[in-house]
C-alpha positions as CSV (number, residue, x, y, z in Angstrom):
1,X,0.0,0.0,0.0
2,X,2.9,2.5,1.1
3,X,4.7,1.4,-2.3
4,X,1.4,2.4,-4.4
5,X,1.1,5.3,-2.7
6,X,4.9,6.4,-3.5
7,X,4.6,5.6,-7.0
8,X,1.5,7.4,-7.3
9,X,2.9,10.5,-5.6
10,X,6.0,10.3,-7.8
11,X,3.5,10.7,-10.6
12,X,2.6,13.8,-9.8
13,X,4.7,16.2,-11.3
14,X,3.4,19.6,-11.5
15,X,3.0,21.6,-8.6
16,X,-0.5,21.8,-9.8
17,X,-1.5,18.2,-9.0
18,X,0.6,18.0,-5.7
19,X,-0.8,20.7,-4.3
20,X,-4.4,19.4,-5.4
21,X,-3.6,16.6,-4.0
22,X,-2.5,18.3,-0.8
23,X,-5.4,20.0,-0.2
24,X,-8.1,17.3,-0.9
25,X,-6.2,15.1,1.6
26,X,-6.4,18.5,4.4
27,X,-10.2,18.7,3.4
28,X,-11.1,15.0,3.7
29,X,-9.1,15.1,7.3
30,X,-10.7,18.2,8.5
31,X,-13.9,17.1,6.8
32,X,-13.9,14.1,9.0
33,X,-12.9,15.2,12.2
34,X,-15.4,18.2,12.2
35,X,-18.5,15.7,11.4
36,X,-17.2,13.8,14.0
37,X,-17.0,16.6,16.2
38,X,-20.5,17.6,15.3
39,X,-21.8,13.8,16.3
40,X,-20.1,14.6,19.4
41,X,-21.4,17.8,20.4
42,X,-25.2,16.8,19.2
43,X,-25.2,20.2,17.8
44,X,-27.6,18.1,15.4
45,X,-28.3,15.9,12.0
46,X,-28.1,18.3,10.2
47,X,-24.8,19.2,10.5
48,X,-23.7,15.8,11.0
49,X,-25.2,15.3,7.2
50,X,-23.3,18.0,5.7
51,X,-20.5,17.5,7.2
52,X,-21.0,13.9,5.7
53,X,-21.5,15.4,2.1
54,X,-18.1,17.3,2.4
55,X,-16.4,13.9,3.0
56,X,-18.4,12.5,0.3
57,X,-17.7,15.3,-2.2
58,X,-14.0,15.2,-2.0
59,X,-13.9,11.7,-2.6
60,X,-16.0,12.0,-5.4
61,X,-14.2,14.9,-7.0
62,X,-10.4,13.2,-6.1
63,X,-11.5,10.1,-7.8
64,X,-13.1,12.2,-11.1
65,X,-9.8,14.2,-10.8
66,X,-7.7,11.4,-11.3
67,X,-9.6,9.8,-14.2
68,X,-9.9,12.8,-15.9
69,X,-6.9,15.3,-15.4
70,X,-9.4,18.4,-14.9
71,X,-7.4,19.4,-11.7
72,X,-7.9,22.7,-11.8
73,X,-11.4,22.6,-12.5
74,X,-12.0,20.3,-9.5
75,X,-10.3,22.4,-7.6
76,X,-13.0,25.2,-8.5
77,X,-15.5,23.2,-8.2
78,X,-14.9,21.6,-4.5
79,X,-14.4,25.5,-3.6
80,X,-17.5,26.8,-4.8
81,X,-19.6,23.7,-3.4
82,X,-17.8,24.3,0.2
83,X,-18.0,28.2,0.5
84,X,-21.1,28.9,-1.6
85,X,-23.3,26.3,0.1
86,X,-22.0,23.9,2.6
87,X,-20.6,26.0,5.1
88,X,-23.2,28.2,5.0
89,X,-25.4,25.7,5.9
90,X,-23.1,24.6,8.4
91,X,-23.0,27.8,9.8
92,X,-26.6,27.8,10.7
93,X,-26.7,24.1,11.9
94,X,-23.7,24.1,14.0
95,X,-24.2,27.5,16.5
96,X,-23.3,30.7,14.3
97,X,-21.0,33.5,15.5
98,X,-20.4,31.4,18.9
99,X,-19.7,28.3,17.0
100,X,-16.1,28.0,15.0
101,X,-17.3,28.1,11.6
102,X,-16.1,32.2,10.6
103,X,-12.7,30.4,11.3
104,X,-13.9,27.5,8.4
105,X,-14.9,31.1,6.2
106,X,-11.7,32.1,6.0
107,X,-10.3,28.5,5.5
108,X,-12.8,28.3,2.7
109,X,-11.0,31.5,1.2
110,X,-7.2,30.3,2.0
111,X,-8.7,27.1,-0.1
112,X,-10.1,29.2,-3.1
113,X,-6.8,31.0,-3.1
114,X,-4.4,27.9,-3.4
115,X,-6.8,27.2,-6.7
116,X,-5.7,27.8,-10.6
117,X,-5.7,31.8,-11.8
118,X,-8.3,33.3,-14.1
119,X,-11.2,35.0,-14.8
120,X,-13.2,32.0,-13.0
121,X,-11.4,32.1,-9.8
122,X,-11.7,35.8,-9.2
123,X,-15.5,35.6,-10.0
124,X,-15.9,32.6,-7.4
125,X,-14.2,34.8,-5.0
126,X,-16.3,38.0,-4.9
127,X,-19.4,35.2,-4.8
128,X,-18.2,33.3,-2.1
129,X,-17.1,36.9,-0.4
130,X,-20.7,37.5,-0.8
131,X,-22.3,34.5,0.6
132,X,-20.4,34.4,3.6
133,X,-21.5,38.3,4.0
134,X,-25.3,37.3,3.8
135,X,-24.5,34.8,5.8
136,X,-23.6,36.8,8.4
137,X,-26.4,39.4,7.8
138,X,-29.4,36.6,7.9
139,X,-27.6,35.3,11.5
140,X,-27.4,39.3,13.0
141,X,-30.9,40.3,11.6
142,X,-32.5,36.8,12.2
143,X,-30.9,34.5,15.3
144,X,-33.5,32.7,15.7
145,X,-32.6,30.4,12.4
146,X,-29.6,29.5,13.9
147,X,-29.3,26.9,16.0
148,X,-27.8,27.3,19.4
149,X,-25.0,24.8,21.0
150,X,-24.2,25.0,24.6
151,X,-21.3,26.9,26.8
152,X,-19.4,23.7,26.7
153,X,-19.7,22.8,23.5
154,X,-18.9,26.1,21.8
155,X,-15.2,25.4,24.3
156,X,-14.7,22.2,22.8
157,X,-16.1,23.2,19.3
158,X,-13.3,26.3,19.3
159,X,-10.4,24.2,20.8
160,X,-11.0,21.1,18.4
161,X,-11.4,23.2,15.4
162,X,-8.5,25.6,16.2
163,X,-5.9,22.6,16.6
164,X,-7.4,21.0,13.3
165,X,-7.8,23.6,11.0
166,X,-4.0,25.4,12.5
167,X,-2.4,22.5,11.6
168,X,-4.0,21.8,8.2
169,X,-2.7,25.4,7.5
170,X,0.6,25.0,8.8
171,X,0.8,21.9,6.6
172,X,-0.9,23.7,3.5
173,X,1.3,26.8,3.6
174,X,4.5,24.7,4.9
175,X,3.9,22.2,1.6
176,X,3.6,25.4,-0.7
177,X,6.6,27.3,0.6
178,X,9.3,24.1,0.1
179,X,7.2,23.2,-3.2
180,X,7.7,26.9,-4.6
181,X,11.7,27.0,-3.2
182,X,11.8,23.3,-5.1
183,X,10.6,25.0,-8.3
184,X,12.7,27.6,-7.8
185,X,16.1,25.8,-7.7
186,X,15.0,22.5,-10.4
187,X,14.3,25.8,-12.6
188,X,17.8,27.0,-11.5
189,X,18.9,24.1,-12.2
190,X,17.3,24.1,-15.3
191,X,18.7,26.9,-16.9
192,X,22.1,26.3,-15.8
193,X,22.1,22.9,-17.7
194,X,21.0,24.5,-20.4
195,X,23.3,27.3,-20.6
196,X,26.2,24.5,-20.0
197,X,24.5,23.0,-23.3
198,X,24.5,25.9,-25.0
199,X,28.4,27.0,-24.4
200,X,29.6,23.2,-24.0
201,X,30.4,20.5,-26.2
202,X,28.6,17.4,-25.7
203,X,31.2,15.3,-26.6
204,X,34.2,16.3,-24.9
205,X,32.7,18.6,-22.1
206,X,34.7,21.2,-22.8
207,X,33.6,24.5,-24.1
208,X,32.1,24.5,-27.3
209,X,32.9,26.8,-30.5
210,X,30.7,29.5,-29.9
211,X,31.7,30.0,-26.5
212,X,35.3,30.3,-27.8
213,X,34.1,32.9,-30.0
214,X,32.7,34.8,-27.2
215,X,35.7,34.5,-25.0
216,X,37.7,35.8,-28.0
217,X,35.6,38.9,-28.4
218,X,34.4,39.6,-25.0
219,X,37.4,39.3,-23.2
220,X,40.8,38.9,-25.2
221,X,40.3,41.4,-27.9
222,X,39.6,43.8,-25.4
223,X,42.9,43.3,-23.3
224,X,45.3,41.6,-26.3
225,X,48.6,41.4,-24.2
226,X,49.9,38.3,-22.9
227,X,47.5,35.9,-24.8
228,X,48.5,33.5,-27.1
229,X,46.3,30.7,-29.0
230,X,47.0,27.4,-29.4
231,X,45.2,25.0,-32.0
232,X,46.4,21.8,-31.7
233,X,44.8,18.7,-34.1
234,X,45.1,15.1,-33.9
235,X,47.0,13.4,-36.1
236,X,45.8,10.1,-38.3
237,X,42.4,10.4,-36.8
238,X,40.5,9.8,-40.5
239,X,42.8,6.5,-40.6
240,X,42.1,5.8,-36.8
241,X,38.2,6.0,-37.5
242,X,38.3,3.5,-40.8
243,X,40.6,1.1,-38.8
244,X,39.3,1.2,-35.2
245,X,35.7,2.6,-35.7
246,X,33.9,5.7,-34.8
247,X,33.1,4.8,-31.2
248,X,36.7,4.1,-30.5
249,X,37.7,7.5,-32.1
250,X,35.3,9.5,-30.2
251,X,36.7,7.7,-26.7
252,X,39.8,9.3,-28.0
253,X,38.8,12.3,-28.6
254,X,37.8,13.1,-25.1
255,X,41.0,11.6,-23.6
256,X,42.6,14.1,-25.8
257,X,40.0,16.5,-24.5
258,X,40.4,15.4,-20.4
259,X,43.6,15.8,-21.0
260,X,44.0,19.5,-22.5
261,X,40.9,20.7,-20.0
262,X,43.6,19.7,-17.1
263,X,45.9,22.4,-18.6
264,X,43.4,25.5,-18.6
265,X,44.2,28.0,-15.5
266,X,40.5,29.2,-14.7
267,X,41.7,31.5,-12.6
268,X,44.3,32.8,-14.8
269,X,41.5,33.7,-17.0
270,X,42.5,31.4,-19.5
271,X,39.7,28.8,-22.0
272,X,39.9,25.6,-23.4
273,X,37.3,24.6,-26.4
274,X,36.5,21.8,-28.6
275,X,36.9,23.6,-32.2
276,X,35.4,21.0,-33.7
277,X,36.2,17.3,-36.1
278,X,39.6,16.9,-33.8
279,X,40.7,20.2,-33.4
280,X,41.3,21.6,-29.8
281,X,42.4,25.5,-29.0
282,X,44.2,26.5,-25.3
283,X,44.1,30.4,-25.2
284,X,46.6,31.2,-22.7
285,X,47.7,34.2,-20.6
286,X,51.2,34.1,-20.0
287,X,54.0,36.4,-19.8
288,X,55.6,35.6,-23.1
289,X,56.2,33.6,-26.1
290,X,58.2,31.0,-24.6
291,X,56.3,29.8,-21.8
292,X,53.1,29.5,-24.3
293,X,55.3,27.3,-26.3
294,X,56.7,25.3,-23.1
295,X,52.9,24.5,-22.1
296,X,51.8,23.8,-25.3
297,X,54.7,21.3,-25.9
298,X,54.1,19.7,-22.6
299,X,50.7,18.8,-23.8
300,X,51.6,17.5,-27.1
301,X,54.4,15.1,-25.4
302,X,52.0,14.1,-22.4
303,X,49.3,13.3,-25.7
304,X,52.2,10.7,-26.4
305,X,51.8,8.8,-23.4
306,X,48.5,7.8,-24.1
307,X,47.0,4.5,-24.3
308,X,44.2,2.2,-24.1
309,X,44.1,-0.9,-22.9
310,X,41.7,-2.4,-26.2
311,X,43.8,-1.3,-28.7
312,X,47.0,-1.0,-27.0
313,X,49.0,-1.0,-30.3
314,X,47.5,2.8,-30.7
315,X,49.6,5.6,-30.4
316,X,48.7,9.1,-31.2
317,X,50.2,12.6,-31.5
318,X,48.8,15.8,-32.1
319,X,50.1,19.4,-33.7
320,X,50.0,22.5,-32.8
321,X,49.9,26.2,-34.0
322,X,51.1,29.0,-31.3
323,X,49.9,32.8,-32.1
324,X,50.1,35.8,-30.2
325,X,47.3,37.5,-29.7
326,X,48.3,40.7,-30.1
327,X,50.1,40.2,-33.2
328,X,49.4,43.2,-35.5
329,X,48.7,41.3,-38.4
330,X,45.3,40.1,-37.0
331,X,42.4,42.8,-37.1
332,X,39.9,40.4,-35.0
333,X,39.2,37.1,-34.0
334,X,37.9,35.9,-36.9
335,X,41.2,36.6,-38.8
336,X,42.6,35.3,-36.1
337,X,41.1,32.0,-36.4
338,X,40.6,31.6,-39.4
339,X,45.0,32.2,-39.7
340,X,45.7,29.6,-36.9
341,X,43.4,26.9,-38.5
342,X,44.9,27.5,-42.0
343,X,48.5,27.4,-40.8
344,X,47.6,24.3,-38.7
345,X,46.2,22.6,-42.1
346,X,48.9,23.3,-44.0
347,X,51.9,22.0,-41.2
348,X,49.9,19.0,-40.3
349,X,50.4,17.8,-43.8
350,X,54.3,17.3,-43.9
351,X,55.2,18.4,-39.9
352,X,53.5,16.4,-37.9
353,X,53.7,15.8,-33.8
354,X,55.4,19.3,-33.4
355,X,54.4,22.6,-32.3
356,X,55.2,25.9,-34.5
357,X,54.8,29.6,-33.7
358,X,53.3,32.1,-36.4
């Protein structure tokens, strides 16, 4: 039973059908232990029977709910039922203004205010608003039609109902607070996965093309001194996919790509990316030429030391390109790529497993 009850909950994922779910279940409990209250105090059958067809009405509008969808309109409908007719009635049956029921009013309301917005809901408001207010007009004007409970009673009726419907707020307004702050960080969540999709490359992990480009213009171009750009391809990789198959290529591709994210100084405000096919680029902030070309030989001789243990006759090695940023011959970073990937192509062919400067 517990297990059918999890899954079911599980199933339930908008906050609209939770909290639907929340409140039926505070209804039906409150429903129950006020008709039992009213059996108690023998305020009468009368209220004993509506309190009865409040039970009865939730359960009949949970079970329509759930085999039809139409939360919201169930939710509408088990509002305008409660605070247009039944507690009405309930007002006049179970003592008036010395009972507990202006405390089940403005229940009624909190209710009608946890339901769906629109036109509908507002509309039910000012009516129920409006009942309530006749309601207390025809008991001020007319006390005779209501009828009385004793001294005791009205004690025991204000206690009980106090402790019941206190905690079925606490509950209702506890439940919507940690729902709303779990929406609020899932959609956090959200949109940071989404913006690491957007600037990432599935593949490798690493930052993605466009969020090279970015980098390039939002941040380097704007402070050229002391960065260099590395492009570095690996070699054979065509003849590595026809011999050992795409999936094999791809695993190493990001070992390749593990390995050259290892290099990149965050802090130093420095950015690795995937360019792309089985090109990588290291932009670098360093003090000068020869330190960019001591990191970026590093990484082409640790590239060497790679291996895997299904195909442990594999060796690779990449190439590299190293440009200075700030190189007067580059006007922006489109030049700039577009320089670096064309010298890369054209000493991969004959110079391969070495790094060269522009």
């Amino acid at each position: 039973m517990i297990d059918k009850i999890k899954k079911f909950w599980s199933a339930q994922d908008t906050l609209e059908k939770t909290l639907f779910w929340v409140i039926m279940a505070l209804c039906l409990v409150v429903g129950i232990c006020s008709t039992i209250l009213s059996a108690y105090e023998r305020v009468g059958t009368v209220s004993v029977v509506v309190g009865s067809a409040c039970c009865i009405l939730f359960v009949v509008l949970s079970i329509f709910a759930y085999n039809t969808h139409m939360y919201a309109s169930c939710h509408l409908v088990m509002c305008g039922i409660v605070c247009m007719f039944l507690q009405p009635m309930l007002f006049f049956a179970c003592g008036g203004f010395a009972s507990a029921m202006p405390l089940y009013f403005v229940a009624g309301i909190l209710l009608l205010s946890m339901g769906p917005t629109g036109l509908a809901k507002r509309i039910l408001f000012v009516l129920s608003l409006s009942v309530f207010l006749a309601t207390f007009l025809v008991a001020s004007l007319y006390p005779q039609v209501v009828l009385p409970i004793s001294s005791e009673m009205i004690f025991v009726d204000m206690t009980v109902s106090l402790v019941v419907l206190g905690s079925g707020v606490f509950a209702l307004g506890s439940y919507v607070l940690r729902a709303y702050e779990r929406e609020v960080v899932e959609k956090k969540n959200l949109v940071a996965k989404l913006d690491f999709l957007a600037n990432h490359d599935s593949l490798t992990g690493l930052s993605n093309r466009r969020h090279l480009l970015d980098y390039l213009g939002n941040i380097v171009w704007l402070q050229r001194n002391n960065f260099y750009i590395v492009m570095y391809r690996i070699n054979n990789i065509e003849q590595l996919r026809e011999t050992y198959g795409p999936f094999f290529c791809d695993g190493i591709i990001c070992d390749v790509g593990r390995l050259i994210g290892q290099m990149e100084l965050v802090d130093g405000g420095e950015c690795v990316a995937y360019f792309g096919n089985h090109d990588f680029v290291h932009v670098m902030q360093v003090e000068s030429e020869a330190e960019a070309l001591t990191r970026a030989e590093k990484f082409r001789e640790d590239v060497t030391h790679l291996s895997w243990a299904e195909h442990k006759d594999v060796h690779i090695t990449v190439s590299g390109i190293v440009a200075a940023c700030n190189s007067h011959g580059f006007t922006n970073t489109t030049q700039l790529l577009q320089t670096v990937y064309g010298q890369l192509s054209h000493f991969n062919v004959t110079d391969k497993n070495t790094i060269r400067k522009i």
